[in-house]
C-alpha positions, 0 to 999 in steps of 0.5 A: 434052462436050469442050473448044473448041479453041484457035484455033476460033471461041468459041462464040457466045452470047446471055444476060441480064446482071445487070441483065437487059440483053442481051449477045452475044458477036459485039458484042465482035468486032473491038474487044476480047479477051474473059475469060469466066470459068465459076465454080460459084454466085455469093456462095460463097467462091471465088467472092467471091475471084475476082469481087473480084480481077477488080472490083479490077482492071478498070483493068488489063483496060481497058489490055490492051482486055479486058472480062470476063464472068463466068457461073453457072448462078444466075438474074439477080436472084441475080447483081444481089445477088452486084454489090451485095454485092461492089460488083462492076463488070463483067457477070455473065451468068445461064445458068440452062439451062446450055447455054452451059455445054453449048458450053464443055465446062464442065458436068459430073459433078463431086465433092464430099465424095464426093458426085457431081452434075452442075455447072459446072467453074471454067474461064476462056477467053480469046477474042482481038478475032478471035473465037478461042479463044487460051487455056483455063485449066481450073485457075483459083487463085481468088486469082490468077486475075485476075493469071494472066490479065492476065499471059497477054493482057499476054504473047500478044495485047499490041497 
C-alpha cells in the first residue's frame, strides 16, 4: 500500500491511548497540528530514543500548537509500561491490527539480518489544524527526530 498524499485529508482514525482512553483524530481539527510518529515496538532501543527526545521536548511542540502521537502495533498495557519506564508524557496509541497502520501506507515487508517479515516502518506525518497531510518523513533519525520536526512546523505552519 502506498503513501497518503501531501495535501489529502489524513486518514481519520480512532484508537486506544496508553491508559486505555479514546482518542480520535477529528478532536484535533481546527485547534491543533498533529505528529503522528509510526515506530516498530515499544521499549527497544530506537524507540527509547525517540520517545525520549519527543517527552523532553514537549514545551517545544506546545509553543508550535502541536500534540503528538506516537503508534505501535503493541497492545495498550505494554504502551502503559513503555510511559512508566521512559516517564514519557504524551499518547501512545495501541493499533494492534494494524489497520491504521494499513491507511498510512506504513506496514510492510521490511528486512532484518536478511530475515524478511511483515512490520511497521519507522515513518512520521505531520497533519496541519485543516486535517491535511502537509508533510511525510519516511527516513526518521531517531536521535533528532523531535528536532527535525519541530524545525519543519517552525519553519511551514509557524501561525
Amino acid at each position: 500500500m502506498a503513501l497518503p498524499k501531501v495535501g489529502n485529508l489524513a486518514p481519520v482514525f480512532t484508537l486506544q491511548n496508553q491508559r486505555d482512553e479514546t482518542v480520535t483524530l477529528k478532536d484535533f481539527r481546527d485547534s491543533k497540528n498533529v505528529v503522528l510518529y509510526f515506530y516498530p515496538k515499544a521499549m527497544t532501543p530506537g524507540c527509547n530514543v525517540q520517545a525520549c527526545g519527543i517527552r523532553d521536548s514537549k514545551a517545544e511542540f506546545a509553543k508550535l500548537d502541536t500534540v503528538v502521537f506516537g503508534l505501535s502495533p503493541d497492545a495498550v498495557d505494554r504502551l502503559l509500561r513503555f510511559e512508566d519506564k521512559q516517564s514519557l508524557n504524551f499518547d501512545l496509541l495501541s493499533d494492534e491490527g494494524h489497520a491504521v497502520a494499513d491507511k498510512y501506507g506504513v506496514w510492510g515487508m521490511k528486512k532484518t539480518f536478511g530475515k524478511e517479515y511483515m512490520g511497521l516502518m519507522r515513518t512520521t506525518f505531520i497533519i496541519g489544524k485543516d486535517g491535511r497531510l502537509k508533510h511525510i518523513i519516511s527516513k526518521v533519525k531517531t536521535k533528532t527526530h523531535h528536532q527535525d520536526v519541530q524545525q519543519w512546523i517552525g519553519e511551514n505552519l509557524a501561525d
